[in-house]
C-alpha positions as CSV (number, residue, x, y, z in Angstrom):
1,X,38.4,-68.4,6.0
2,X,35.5,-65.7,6.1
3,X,33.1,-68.6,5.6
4,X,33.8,-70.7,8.1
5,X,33.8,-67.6,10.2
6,X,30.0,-67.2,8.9
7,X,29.7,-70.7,9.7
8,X,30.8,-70.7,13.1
9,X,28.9,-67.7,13.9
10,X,25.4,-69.3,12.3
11,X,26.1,-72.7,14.4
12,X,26.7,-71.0,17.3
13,X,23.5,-68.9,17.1
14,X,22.0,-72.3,16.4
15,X,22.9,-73.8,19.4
16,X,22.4,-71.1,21.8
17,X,19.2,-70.3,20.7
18,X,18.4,-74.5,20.8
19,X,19.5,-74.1,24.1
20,X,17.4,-71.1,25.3
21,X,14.4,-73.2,23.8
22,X,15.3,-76.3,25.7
23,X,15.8,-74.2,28.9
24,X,12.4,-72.2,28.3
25,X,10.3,-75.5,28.0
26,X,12.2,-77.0,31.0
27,X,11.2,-73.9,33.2
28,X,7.5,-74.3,31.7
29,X,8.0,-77.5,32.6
30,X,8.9,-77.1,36.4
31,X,6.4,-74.3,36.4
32,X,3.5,-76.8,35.7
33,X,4.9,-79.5,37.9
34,X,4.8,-76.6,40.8
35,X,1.2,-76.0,40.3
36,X,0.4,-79.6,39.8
37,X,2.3,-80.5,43.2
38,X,0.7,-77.4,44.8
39,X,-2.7,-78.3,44.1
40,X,-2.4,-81.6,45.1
41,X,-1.0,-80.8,48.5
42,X,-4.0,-78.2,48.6
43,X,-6.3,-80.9,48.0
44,X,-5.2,-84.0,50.7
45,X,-4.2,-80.7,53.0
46,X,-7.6,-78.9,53.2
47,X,-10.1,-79.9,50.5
48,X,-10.5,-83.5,51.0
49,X,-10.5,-83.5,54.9
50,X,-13.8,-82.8,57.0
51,X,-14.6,-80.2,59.0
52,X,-14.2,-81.2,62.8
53,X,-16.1,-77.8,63.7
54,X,-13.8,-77.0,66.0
55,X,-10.7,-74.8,66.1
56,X,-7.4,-76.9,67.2
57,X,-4.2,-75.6,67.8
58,X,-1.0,-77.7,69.3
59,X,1.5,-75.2,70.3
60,X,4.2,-77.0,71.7
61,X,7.2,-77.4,69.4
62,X,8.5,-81.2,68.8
63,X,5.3,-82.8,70.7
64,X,5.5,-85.5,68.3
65,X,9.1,-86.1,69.1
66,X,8.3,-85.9,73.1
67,X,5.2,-88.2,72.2
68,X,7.4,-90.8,70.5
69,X,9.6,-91.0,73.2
70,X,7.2,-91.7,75.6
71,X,5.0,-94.3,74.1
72,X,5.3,-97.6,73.2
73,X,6.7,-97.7,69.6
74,X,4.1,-100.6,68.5
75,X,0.9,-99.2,69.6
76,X,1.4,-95.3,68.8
77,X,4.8,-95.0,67.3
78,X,4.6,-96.1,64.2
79,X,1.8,-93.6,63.8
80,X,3.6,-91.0,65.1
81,X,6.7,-91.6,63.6
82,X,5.0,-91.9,59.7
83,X,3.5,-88.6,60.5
84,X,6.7,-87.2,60.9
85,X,8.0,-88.4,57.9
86,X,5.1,-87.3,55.9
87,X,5.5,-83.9,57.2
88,X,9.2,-84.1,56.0
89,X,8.0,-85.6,52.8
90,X,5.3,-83.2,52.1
91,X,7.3,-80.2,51.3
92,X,10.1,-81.6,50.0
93,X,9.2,-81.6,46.0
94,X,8.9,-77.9,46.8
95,X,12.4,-77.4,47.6
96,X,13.6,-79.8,45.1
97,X,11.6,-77.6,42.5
98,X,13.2,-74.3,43.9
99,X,17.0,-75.8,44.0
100,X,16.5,-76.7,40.3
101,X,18.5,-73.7,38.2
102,X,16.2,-73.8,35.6
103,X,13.2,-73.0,37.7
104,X,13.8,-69.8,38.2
105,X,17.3,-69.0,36.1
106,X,19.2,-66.2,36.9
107,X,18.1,-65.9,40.1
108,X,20.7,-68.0,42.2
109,X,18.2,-68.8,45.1
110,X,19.8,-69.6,48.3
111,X,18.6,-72.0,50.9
112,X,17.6,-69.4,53.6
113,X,15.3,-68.3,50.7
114,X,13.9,-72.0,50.4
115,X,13.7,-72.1,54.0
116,X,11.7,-68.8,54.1
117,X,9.5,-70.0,51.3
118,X,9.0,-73.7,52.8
119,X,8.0,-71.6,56.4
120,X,5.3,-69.4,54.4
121,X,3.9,-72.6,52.5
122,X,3.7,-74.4,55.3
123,X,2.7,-71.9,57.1
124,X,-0.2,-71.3,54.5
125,X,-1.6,-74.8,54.6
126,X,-1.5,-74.5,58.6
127,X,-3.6,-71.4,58.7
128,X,-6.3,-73.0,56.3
129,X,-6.4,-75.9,58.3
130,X,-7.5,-74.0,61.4
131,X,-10.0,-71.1,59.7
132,X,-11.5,-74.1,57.8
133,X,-11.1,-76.7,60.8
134,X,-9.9,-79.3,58.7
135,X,-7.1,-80.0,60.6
136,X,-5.2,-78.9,63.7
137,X,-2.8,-76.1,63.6
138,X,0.9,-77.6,64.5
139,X,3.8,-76.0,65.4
140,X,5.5,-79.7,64.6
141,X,4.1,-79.6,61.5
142,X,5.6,-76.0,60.3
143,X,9.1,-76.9,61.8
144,X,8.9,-80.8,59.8
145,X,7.6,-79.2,56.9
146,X,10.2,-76.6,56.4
147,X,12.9,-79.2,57.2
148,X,11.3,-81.3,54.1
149,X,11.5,-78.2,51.9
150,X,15.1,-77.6,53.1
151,X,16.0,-81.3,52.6
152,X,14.6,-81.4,49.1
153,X,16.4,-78.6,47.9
154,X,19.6,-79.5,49.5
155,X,18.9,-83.3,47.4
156,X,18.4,-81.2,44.3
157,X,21.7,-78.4,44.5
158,X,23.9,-81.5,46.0
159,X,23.0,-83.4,42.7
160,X,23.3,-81.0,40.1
161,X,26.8,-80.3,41.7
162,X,27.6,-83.9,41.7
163,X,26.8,-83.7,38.2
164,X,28.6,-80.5,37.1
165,X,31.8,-82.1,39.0
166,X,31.4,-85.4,37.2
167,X,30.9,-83.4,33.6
168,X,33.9,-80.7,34.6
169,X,36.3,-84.1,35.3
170,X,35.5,-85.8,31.9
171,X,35.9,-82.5,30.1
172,X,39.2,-82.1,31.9
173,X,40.6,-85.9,30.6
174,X,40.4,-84.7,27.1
175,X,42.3,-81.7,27.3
């Protein structure tokens, strides 16, 4: 009996400290992916645009919804509409990343935290596009972009629950 006591306490201290590895090169992982995705937004975001030389600022929240509704969908709305979407799209990794637990573990980040770190980001990118005029600083474009960041991490937590639930019910069978 003592040795498989020996031998149970050596496998388990196996396998948790497997597991700790596994989870450390998963959060290196993510870690990486974050400043790959980051930079890239950087880049299409500010780097690779022009300078207009001139400062532009559109104030007036959901102006590309008010501008979709009154134009003809074939001439300017598709336009207007993938804009929209890209804005959604654009920050949506980000949230995905932050939902994921082993990004940052032990934390238990919430989504009014996403939200306020989708806001700053966004936010961010928005400011640099206006002291650099590369771009024109949007109101629409903070509100679609924190809505992206939101909408990716709600993808990412609803999934890993869906997953837990799935693994929880198969455990449960073989009780």
């Amino acid at each position: 009996m003592l040795c498989d006591g020996a031998a149970t306490r050596i496998l388990t201290s196996a396998l948790n400290g497997g597991i700790y590895t596994m989870m450390k090169k998963v959060n290196i992982t993510l870690w990486i992916l974050l400043s790959v995705y980051l930079s890239v937004v950087f880049y299409f975001t500010i780097v690779s645009r022009e300078s207009s030389g001139e400062y532009k600022l559109e104030l007036q929240p959901f102006k590309t919804i008010i501008d979709f509704i009154n134009v003809d969908y074939d001439s300017h709305g598709r336009y207007i509409l993938r804009e929209v979407l890209v804005n959604i799209g654009l920050l949506m990794p980000f949230g995905f990343l932050l939902g994921h637990p082993s990004f940052l573990p032990g934390t238990g980040i919430r989504l009014r935290e996403v939200v306020f770190l989708g806001f700053l980001t966004s936010l961010m990118i928005e400011t640099l596009q206006l002291i650099t005029k590369t771009g024109t600083f949007e109101v629409d474009d903070l509100i679609y972009n924190t809505l992206g960041c939101a909408i990716g991490y709600l993808i990412c937590t609803s999934s890993l629950l869906k997953a837990i639930l799935r693994r929880g019910a198969r455990l449960n069978r073989y009780k």
